[in-house]
C-alpha atoms as one frame of an Amber mdcrd trajectory, in Angstrom:
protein
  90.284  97.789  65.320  91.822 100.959  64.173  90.835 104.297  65.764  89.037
 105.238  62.509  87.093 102.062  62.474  86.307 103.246  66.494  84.879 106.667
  65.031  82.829 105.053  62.650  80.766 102.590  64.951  80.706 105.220  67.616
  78.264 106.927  64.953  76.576 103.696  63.790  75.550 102.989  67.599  75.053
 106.427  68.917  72.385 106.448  65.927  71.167 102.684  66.721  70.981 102.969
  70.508  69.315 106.662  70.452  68.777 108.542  73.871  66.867 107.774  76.280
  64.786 110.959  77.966  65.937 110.194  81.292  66.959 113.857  81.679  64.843
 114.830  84.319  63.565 117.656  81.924  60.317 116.050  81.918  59.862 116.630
  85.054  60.056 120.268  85.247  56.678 122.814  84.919  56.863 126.250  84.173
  54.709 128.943  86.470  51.947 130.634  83.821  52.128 134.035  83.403  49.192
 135.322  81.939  50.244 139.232  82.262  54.013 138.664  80.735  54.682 141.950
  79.510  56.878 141.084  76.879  57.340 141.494  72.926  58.466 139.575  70.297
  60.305 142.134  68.805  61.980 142.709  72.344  63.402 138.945  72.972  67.054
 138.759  72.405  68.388 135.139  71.876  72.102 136.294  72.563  74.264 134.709
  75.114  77.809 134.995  76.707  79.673 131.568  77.578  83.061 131.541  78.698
  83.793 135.222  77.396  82.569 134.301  74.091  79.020 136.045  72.668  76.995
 133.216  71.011  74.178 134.563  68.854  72.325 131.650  69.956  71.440 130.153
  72.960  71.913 126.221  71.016  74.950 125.335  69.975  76.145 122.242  67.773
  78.003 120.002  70.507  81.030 117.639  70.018  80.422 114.766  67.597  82.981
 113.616  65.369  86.020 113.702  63.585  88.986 111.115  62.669  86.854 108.115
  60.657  88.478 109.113  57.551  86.153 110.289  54.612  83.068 109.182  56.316
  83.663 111.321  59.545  84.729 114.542  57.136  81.511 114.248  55.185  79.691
 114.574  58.423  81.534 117.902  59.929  81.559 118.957  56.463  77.662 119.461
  56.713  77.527 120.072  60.339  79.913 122.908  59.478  77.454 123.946  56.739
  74.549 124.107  58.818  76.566 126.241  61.828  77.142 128.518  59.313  73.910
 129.050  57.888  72.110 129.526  61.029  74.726 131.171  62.857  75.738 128.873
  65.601  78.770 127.581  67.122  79.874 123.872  66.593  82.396 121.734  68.363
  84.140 118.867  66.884  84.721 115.403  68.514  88.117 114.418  69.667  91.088
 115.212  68.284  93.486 113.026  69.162  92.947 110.756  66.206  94.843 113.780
  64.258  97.289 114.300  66.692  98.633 110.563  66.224  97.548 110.166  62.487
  97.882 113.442  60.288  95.953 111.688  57.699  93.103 112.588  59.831  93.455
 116.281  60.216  91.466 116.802  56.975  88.484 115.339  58.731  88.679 118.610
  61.281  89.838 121.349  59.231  87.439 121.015  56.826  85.150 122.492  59.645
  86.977 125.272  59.607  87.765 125.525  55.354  83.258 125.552  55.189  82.434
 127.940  58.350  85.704 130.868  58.477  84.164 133.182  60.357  82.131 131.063
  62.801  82.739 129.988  66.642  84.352 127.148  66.332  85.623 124.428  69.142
  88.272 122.196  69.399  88.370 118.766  71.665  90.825 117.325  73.169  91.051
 114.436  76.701  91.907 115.309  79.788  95.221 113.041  78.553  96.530 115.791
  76.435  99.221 117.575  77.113  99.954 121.421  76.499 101.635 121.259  73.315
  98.555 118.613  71.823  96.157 121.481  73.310  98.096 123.912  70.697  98.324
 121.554  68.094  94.574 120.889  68.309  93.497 124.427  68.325  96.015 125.536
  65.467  94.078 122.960  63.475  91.133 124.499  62.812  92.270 127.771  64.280
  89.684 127.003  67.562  87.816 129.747  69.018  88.029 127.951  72.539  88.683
 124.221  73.369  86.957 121.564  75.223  88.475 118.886  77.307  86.221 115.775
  77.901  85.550 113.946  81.071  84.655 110.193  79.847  85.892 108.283  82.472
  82.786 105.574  81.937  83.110 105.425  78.076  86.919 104.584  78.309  86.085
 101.894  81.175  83.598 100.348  78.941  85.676 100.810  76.086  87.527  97.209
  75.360  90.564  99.221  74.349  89.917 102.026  76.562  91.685 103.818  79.438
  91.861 102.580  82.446  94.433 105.181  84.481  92.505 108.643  85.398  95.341
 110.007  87.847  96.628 113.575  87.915  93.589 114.423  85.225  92.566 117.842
  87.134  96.921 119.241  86.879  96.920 118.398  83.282  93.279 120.360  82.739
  95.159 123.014  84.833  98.217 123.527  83.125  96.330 123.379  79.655  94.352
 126.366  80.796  97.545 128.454  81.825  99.203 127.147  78.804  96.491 128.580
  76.092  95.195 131.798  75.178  91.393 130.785  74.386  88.694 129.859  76.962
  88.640 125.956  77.749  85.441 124.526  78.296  85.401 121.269  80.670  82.819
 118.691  79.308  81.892 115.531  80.363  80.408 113.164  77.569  76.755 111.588
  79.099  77.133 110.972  82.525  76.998 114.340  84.401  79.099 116.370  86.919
  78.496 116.902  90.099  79.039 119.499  92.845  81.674 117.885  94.038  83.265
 117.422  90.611  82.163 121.096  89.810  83.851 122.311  93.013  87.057 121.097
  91.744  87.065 122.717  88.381  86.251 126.302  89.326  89.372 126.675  91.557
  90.794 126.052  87.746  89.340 129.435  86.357  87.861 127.416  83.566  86.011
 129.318  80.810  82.635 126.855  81.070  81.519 123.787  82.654  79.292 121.699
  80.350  77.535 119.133  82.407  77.214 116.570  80.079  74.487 114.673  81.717
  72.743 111.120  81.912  69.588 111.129  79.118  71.237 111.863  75.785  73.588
 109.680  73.848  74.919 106.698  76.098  78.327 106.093  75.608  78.346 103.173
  77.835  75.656 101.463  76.007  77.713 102.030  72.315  80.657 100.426  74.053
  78.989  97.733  75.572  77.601  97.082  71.952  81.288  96.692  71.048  82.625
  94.283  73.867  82.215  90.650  74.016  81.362  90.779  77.998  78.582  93.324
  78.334  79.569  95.781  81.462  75.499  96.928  81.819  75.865  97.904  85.157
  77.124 100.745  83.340  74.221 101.462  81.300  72.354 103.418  83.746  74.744
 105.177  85.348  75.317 108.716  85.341  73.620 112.053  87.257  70.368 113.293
  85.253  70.841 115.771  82.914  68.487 118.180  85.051  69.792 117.306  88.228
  73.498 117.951  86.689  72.926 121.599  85.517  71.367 122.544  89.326  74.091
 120.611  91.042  76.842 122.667  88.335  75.098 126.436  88.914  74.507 126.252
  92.105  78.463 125.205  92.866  79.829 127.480  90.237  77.249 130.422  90.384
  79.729 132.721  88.314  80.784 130.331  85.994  79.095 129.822  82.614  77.396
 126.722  82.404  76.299 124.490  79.684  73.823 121.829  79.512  73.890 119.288
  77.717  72.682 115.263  77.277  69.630 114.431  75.637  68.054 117.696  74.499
  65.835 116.843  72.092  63.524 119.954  71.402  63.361 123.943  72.084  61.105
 123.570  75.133  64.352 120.916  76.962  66.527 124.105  76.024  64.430 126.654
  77.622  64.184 124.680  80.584  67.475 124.113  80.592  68.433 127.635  80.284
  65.795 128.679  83.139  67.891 126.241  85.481  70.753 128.379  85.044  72.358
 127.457  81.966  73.587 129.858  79.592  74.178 127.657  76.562  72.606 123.987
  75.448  74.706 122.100  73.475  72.984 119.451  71.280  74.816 116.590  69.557
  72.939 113.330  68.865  69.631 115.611  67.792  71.500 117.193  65.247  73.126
 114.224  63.747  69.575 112.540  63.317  67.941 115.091  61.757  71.126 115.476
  59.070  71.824 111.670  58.654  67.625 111.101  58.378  66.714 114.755  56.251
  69.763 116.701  55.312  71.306 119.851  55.832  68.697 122.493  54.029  65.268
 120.460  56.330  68.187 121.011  59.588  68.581 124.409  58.887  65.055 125.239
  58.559  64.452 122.839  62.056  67.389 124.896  63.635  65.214 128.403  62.501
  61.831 126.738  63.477  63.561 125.801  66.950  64.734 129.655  67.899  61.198
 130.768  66.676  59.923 128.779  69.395  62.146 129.708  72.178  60.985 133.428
  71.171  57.415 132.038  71.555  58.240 130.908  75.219  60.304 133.412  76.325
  57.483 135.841  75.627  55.032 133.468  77.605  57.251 133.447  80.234  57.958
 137.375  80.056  61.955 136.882  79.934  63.208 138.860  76.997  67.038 137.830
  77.514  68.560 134.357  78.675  69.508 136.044  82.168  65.704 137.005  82.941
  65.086 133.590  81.540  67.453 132.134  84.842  64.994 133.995  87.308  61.647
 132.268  85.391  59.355 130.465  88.284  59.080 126.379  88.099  58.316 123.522
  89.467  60.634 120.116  90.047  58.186 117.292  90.084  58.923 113.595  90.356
  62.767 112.285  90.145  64.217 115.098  89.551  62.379 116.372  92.936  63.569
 113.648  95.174  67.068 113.580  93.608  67.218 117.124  93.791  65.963 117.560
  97.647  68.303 114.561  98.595  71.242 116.953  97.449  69.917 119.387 100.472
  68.877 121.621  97.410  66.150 124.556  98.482  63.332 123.237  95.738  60.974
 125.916  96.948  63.745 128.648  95.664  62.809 127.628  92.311  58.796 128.087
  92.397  59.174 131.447  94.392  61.200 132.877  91.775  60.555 136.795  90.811
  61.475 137.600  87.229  63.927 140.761  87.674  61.722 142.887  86.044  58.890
 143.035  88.184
């Protein structure tokens, strides 16, 4: 099978398989606050990841890229859409360009519908400096991501199966590059230990990447002969992933991602301590199942309600947001009090302006 051909069915299962809302969002409550003291006109939606000012607090995550005609139609849209409603927008790997030029068009078409946007590039933790360049000079990248996906490639028939010396390459890519690089991992979480490892890096943003969303080990496994579904379940909560990341990298911008699937998973996520959500397999549903005018109207409809809560919650910017009072309940509880993670912390929180 041809990389292309791997691009394609990559979107064919991460449609079929869907996500699962194992996130650990669900278990999260939000304190009332009947006296919020807050406006509409007052909330600001604006965020800073990595250096970067995002408009939004949502951003269009890594999807696709390389699957020939197919895989260009779909940025080509996604592209569309980031531009409309102002939003950044990552594309998937691009090592498929980097060893087949044929490909490039499928990424720099992202670029050729959205000039003026925030725009990502994506690249292994296998690349090297000079495919780092390449990738960003190809659609002229505002920042780049490298993706953990040490799972996916296991489960992968063809995949990888050598992860040495990953964390000096990530290094050297970040002193080799002049935009902020974004560590991701693709469904399966990081943890504090992993997250301990990439801040000594000085790496723009961690994006957590966690267990809920999009299951890469279940789209391989639909590709292999010999199903690996120990694999299937494995990964750190997308919940659990962002506490474990914020606490461990307190000044370090963190993104959450896996399995968001509406605006109130985002502002929990962003009360956690996020200060971006990156969604991915939400997006690609509502363009594949209703196009790109009934998305952009969704993507509107979605900030309108994370106004709505913010003012509920009487957080007018994403930082007050981070100092919101909740509640872990169920899974995400024990997991998180396992960890040796203060839980009361988080329901004794005082919003900075009071």
């Amino acid at each position: 099978m041809t990389r292309a051909e791997r691009k394609l069915d990559h979107i064919r299962h991460a449609l079929s398989t869907g996500q699962s809302r194992k996130t650990g969002l669900d278990d999260i409550t939000f304190i009332h606050q009947a006296l919020p003291d807050a406006s509409w006109e007052d909330i600001s939606l604006h965020t800073q990841v990595g250096g970067l000012n995002f408009s939004s607090p949502f951003f269009i995550n890594a999807m696709t890229g390389g699957g020939g005609d197919r895989t260009k139609i779909v940025n080509a849209q996604l592209a569309r859409i980031a531009k409309q409603v102002d939003i950044p927008m990552a594309v998937g790997s691009q090592m498929a360009a980097l060893k087949d030029p044929d490909e490039r068009t499928s990424y720099a078409v992202v670029r050729e519908e959205n000039p003026n946007g925030l725009v990502f590039a994506n690249l292994g933790s296998e690349a090297t400096v000079e495919q780092a360049k390449q990738a960003i000079e190809m659609i002229q990248a505002d920042a780049l991501q490298i993706h953990l996906n040490v799972i996916q490639e296991l489960t992968m028939p063809e995949g990888d199966r050598d992860f040495k010396d990953a964390l000096k390459r990530i290094e050297q890519i970040i002193h080799g590059l002049s935009v902020p690089v974004i560590i991701k991992e693709t469904g399966f979480g990081l943890s504090r230990e992993t997250v301990h490892k990439l801040k000594q890096l000085n790496v723009g943003a961690i994006d957590v990447g966690g267990f809920g969303g999009t299951n890469f080990a279940m789209i391989e496994n639909e590709r292999r002969k010999r199903q690996l579904s120990y694999f299937d379940q494995w990964g750190i909560p997308t919940a659990a992933s962002v506490i474990e990341a914020k606490m461990e990298a307190p000044d370090t911008s963190i993104i959450a991602s896996g399995g968001i699937q509406n605006p109130l998973d985002i502002v929990k996520c962003l009360a956690l301590g996020a200060s971006a959500v990156g969604l991915a397999g939400f997006i690609l549903k509502l363009v594949v199942e209703h196009g790109e005018d009934e998305t952009c109207q969704a993507i509107e409809e979605m900030k309108e309600d994370i106004k709505m809560m913010m003012v509920a919650l009487g957080a007018t910017t994403v930082s007050e947001l981070q100092n919101s009072p909740l509640i872990l309940n169920g899974e995400l509880y024990h997991y998180i009090s396992q960890r040796g993670y203060d839980t009361f912390s988080f329901a004794n929180r005082k919003n900075i302006k009071r």
